[in-house]
C-alpha positions in Angstrom: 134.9 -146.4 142.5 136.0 -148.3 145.9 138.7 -146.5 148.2 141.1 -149.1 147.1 140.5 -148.9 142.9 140.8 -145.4 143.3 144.2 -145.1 145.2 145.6 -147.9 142.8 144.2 -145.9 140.1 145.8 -142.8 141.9 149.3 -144.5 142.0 149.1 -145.5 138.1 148.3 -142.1 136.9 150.7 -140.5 139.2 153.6 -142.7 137.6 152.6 -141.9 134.3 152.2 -138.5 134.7 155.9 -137.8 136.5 157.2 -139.7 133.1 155.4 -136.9 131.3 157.6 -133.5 129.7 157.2 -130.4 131.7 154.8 -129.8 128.5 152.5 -132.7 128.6 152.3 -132.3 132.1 151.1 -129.2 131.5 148.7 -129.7 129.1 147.6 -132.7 131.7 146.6 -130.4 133.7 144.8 -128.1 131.7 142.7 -130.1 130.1 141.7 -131.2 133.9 140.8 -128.1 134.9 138.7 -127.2 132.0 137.1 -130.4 133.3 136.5 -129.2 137.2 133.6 -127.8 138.5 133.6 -125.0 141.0 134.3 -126.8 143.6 137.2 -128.5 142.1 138.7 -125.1 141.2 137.8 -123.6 144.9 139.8 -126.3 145.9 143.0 -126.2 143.6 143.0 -122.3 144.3 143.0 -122.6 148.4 146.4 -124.7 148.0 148.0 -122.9 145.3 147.8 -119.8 147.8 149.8 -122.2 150.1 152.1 -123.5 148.1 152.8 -120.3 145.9 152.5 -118.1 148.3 154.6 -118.7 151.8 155.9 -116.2 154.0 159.3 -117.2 154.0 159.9 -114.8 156.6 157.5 -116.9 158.8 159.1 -120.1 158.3 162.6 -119.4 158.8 164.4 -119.4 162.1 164.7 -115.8 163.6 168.4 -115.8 163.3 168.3 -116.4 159.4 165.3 -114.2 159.1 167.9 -111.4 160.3 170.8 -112.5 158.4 169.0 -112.0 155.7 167.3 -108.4 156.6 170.7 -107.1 156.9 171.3 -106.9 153.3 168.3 -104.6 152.6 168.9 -100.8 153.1 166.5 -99.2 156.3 164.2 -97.6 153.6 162.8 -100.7 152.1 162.7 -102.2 155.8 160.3 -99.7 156.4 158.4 -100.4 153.3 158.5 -104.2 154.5 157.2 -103.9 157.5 153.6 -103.1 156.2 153.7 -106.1 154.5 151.9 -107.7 157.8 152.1 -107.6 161.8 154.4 -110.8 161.5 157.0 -108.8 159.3 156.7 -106.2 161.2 157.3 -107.7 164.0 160.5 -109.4 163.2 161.9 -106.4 161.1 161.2 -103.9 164.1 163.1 -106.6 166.4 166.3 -106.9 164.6 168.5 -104.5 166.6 171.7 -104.9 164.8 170.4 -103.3 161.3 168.8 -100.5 163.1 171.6 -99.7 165.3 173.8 -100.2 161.9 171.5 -97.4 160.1 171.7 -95.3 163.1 175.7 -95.1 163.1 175.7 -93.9 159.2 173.3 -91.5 160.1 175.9 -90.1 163.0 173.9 -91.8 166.0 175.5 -92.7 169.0 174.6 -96.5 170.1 174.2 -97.8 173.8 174.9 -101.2 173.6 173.5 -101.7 176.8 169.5 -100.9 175.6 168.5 -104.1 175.0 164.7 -103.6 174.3 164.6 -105.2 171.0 162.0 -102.7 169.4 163.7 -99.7 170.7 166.6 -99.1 167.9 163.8 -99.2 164.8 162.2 -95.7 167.1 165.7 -94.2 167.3 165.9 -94.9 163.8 163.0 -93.1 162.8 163.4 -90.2 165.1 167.4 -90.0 163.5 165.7 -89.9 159.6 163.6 -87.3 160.7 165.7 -84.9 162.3 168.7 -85.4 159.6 165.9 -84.4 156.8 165.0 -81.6 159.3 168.7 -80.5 159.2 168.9 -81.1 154.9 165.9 -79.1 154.9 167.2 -76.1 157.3 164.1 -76.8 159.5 166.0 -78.2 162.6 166.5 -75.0 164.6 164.8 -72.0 165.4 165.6 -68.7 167.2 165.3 -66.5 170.0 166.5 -63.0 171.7 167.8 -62.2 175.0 166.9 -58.5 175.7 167.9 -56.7 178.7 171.8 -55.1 178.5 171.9 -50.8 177.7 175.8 -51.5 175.7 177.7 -53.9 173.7 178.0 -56.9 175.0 181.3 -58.5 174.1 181.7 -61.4 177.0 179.8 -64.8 176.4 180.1 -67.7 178.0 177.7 -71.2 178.1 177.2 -74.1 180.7 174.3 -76.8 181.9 171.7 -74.5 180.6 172.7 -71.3 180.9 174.4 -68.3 179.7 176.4 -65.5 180.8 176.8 -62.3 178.7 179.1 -59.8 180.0 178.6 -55.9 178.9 180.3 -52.7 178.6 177.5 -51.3 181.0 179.5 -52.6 183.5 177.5 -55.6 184.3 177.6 -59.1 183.5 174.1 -61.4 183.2 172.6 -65.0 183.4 170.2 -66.0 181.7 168.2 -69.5 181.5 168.3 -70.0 177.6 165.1 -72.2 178.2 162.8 -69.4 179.3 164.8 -66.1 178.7 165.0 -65.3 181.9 167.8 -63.2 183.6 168.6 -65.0 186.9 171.3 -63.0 188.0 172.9 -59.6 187.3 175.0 -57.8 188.9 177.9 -54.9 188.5 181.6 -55.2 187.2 183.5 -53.9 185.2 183.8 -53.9 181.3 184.2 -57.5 180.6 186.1 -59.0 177.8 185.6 -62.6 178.7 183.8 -64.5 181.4 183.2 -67.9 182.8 181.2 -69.0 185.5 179.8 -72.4 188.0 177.3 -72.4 190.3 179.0 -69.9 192.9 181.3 -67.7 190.4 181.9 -65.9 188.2 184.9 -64.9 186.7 185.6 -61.7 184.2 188.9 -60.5 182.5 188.4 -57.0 181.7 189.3 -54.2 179.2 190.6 -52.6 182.3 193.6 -55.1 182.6 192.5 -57.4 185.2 190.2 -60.3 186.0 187.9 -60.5 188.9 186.2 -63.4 190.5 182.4 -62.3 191.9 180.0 -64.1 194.2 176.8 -64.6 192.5 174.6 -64.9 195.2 175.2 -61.6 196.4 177.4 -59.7 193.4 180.3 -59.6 195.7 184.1 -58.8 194.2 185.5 -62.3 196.3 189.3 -61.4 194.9 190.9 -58.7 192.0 194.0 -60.1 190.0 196.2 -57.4 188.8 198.9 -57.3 186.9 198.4 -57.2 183.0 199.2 -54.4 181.4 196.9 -54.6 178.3 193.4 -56.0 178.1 192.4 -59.4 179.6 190.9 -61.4 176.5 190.4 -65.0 177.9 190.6 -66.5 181.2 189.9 -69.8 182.2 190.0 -72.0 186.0 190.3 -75.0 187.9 189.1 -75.2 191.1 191.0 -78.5 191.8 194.1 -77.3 191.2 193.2 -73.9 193.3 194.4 -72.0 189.7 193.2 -69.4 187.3 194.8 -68.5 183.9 194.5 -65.3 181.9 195.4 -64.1 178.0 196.3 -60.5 177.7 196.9 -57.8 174.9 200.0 -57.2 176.6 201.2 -61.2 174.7 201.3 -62.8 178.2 199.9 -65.1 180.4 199.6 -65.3 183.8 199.0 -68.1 186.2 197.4 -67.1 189.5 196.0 -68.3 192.8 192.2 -68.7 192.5 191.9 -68.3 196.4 194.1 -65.4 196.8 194.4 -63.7 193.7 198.3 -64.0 193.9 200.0 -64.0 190.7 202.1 -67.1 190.6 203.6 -67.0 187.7 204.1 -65.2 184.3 204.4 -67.0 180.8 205.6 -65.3 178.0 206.7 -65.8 174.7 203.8 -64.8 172.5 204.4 -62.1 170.2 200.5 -61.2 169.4 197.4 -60.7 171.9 196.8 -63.5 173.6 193.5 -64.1 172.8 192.4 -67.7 174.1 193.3 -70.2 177.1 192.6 -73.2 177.6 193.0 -75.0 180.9 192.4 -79.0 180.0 192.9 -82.7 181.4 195.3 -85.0 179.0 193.4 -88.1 177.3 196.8 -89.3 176.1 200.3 -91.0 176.8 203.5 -88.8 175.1 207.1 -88.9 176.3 206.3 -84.9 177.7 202.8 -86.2 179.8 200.5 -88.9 180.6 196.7 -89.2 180.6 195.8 -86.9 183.4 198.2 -84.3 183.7 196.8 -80.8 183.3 197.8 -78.8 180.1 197.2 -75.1 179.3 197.1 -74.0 176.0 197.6 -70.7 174.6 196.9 -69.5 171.2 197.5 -65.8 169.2 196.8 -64.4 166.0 199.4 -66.7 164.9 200.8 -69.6 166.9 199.3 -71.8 169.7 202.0 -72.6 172.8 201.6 -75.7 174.9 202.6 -75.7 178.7 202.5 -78.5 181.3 200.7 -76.8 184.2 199.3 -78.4 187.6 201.1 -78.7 190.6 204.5 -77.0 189.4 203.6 -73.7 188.5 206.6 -73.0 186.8 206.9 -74.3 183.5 208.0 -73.5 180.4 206.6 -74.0 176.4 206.3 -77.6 175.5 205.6 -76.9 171.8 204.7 -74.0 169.6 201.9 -75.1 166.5 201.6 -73.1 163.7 200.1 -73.3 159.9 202.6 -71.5 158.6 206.5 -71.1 159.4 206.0 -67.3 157.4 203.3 -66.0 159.6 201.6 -65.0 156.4 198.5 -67.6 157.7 196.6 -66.3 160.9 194.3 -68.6 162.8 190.9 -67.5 163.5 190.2 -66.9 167.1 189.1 -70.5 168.1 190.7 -73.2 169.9 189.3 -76.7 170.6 191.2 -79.2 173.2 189.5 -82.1 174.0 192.9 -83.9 175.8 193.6 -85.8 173.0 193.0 -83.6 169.8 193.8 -79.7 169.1 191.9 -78.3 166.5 192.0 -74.6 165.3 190.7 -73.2 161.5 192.6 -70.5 159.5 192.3 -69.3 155.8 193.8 -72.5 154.9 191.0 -74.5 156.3 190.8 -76.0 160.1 194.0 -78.0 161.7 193.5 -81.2 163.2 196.6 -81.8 165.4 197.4 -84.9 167.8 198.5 -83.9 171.3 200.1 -87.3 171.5 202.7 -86.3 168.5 201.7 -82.9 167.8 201.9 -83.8 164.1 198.5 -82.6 161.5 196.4 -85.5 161.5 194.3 -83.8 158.8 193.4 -80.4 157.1 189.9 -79.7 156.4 188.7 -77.6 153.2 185.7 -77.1 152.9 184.3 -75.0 149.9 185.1 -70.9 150.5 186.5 -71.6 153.8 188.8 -69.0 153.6 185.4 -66.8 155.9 184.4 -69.6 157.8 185.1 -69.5 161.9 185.5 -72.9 164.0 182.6 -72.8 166.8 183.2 -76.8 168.0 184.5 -79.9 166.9 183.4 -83.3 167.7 183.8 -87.1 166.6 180.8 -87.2 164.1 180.5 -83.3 163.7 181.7 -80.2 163.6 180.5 -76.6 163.9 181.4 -73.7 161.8 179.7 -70.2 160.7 180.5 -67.4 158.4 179.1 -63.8 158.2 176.1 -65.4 156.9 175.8 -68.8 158.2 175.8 -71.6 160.8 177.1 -74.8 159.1 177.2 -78.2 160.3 180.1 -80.8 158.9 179.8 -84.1 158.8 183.8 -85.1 159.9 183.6 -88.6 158.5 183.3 -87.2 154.7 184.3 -83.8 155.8 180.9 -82.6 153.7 178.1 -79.7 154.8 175.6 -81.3 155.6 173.2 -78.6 157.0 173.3 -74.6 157.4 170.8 -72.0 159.0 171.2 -68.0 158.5 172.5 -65.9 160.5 171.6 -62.2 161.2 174.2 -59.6 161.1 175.5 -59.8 164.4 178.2 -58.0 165.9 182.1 -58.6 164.6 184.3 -59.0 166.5 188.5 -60.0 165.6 189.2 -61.8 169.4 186.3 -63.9 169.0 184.3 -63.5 172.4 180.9 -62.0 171.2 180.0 -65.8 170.3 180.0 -69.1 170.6 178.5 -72.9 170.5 175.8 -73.7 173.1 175.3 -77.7 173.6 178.2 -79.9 172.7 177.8 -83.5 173.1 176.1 -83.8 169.9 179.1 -83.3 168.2 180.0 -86.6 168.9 176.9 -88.3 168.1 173.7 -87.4 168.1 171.3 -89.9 170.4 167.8 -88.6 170.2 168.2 -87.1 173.5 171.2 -84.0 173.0 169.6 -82.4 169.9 167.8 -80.3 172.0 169.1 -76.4 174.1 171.3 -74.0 172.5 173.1 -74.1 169.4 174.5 -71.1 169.0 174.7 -68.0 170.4 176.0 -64.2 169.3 175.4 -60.7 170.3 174.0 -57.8 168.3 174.4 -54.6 167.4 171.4 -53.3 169.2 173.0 -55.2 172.8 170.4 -57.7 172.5 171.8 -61.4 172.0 170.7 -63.8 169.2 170.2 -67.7 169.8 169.9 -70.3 167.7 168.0 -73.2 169.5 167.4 -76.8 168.5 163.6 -77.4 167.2 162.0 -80.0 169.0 161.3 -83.0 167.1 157.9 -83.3 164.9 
């Protein structure tokens, strides 16, 4: 048949057949493939493939190719990008439903990364270290061996840790490698804190000292407590040092001199914990900046306006209950904006702005469980078994890892969290260093460490 009989045959049949029913249309075409040969059918089944077949993904514009990835969950992502390079490709590159699966898994986001492939990595290394934490496989453990008697004193910074002892010696240790940097000889120490010069001990024997570490040197003795020294906390800035004491006072002091500048009383238990802390937040009593000391008991926790005027007196007293038949467990986080303490009624959120309960936290049989730190995301707890980690946004466990028995203790000081900024988020980067730290009966001290990633 000539070219032009067969496209005016062509155009005939076509005409007829779009008059046809979808079902003579269909046995149109049936009864012309049972007429085809092979290379007929070769044909018709190359352009089905393209027809039937499109990678819709591939033909639309990126922006609606993300649009519509957004509305599948990260799991069938995953499952979607081994579909082909292409889709891989495109799914790994669309940052905003990564970084979206990365905040509900508690992931802090840096808007500012802006390598396109790098939020699906995060993602995977967040899945797998939140399974590691379902599955109790997240941490792992070590032992700090080296002081003859209890040791009560613990304190953690940058890396390292300082135990003080009641064999009259305080130590620091790189929790990295285990090894003691520095020791040298005080007295019995009841808390300590330290930088890169200092260190700083309160002391069963009433008084706080300040020593040089390079060369274990008593720099200045602060006397003037007449019961033991439980917490004691400094601000080089401000040229200050503040003390808790058994005796229900505390006492502001010269860090320089070691003169006592002021006493602050009011407290009708041991003072057991001091806090000496920047304000985050505007209230008619202070503005963001202005330092605050806080001071908390077996019962109550007192707020005082400290800095350059040395004498002050109680901005507000908090309290769980107006009875005093609730005592608070001997933790205290300040952050400048939020004070949060726990008790047998579960842990007290309080803004510092108001000083009202934003929120009480009760967990199942929290009645045993001690606050350790407190975050955005998370928060860190442990009982005479456990080490518990709280997911603050539904206020549910989300992970726990056993603890040995370690030594009790009713002020609080023989432990404590390591590591803190993943509280607020982890990022991939902070899961790593000390979690958690205690001592033992036999003097040794026990830390929980993060596992690296596998």
């Amino acid at each position: 048949m000539e070219k032009k009989d067969f496209e005016a045959w062509l155009d005939n049949i076509s005409i007829t057949f779009l008059s046809l029913t979808d079902l003579q249309k269909n046995e149109t075409l049936d009864h012309l493939i049972s007429l085809s040969g092979a290379v007929q059918l070769r044909h018709l089944s190359n352009n089905l493939e393209i027809l039937l077949k499109r990678d819709f993904l591939k033909l639309l514009p990126l922006e609606l190719s993300f649009y519509l990835l957004k509305w599948l969950d990260p799991q069938t992502l995953l499952t979607c990008c081994l579909v082909s390079k292409q889709w891989n490709k495109v799914i790994s590159a669309c940052t905003e439903v990564w970084q979206t699966a990365c905040k509900n898994l508690g992931w802090q986001i840096d808007d500012s990364v802006q390598d396109p492939l790098h939020w699906k990595k995060v993602y995977l290394k967040a899945i797998l270290r939140m399974k590691q934490l379902k599955d109790h496989e997240a941490f792992e453990t070590s032992s700090l061996i080296g002081h003859s008697a209890r040791v009560y004193a613990l304190y953690y910074k940058d890396g390292l840790l300082c135990t003080g002892s009641d064999d009259l010696s305080a130590k620091l240790w790189d929790v990295s490698t285990g090894q003691c940097i520095y020791g040298i000889q005080t007295h019995t120490c009841a808390a300590v804190k330290f930088d890169e010069q200092k260190l700083v001990t309160g002391s069963f024997d009433n008084t706080v000292a300040c020593w040089e570490w390079s060369s274990g040197a008593k720099m200045q003795h602060f006397r003037g407590h007449t019961g033991a020294v439980f917490s004691v906390d400094y601000n080089d800035e401000l040229d200050i040092l503040v003390s808790g004491s058994a005796d229900f006072t505390l006492k502001v002091w010269a860090l320089s001199t070691g003169t006592c500048l002021n006493t602050l009383t009011g407290h009708t238990e041991w003072v057991t914990k001091v806090v000496l802390q920047k304000c985050k937040v505007k209230s008619l009593m202070h503005s963001p900046g202005d330092y605050i000391l806080l001071s908390a008991d077996k019962y109550e926790i007192k707020i005082w306006p400290i800095g350059r005027e040395i004498n002050c007196k109680c901005l507000k007293t908090l309290s769980v209950s107006e009875d005093r038949s609730i005592s608070l467990q001997p933790r205290l986080h300040f952050d400048g904006k939020y004070i949060v303490c726990s008790s047998a009624l579960g842990l007290y959120q309080w803004d510092f702005a108001s000083y009202d309960i934003l929120r009480v936290i009760k967990p199942p049989d929290f009645s045993n469980v001690s606050l350790l730190g407190f975050g955005e995301i998370f928060a860190l707890l442990f009982d005479n078994r456990y080490l518990y980690i709280m997911d603050l946004r539904t206020e549910k466990l989300i992970s726990r890892w056993p603890l040995p028995e370690y030594r009790k203790s009713k002020r609080g000081s023989s432990f404590l969290a390591g590591e803190m900024s993943w509280l607020n988020g982890l990022n991939g980067q902070n899961d790593t260093g000390l979690v958690f730290a205690t001592s033992m009966p036999d003097h040794s001290i026990h830390l929980v460490l993060w596992k690296e990633h596998g």
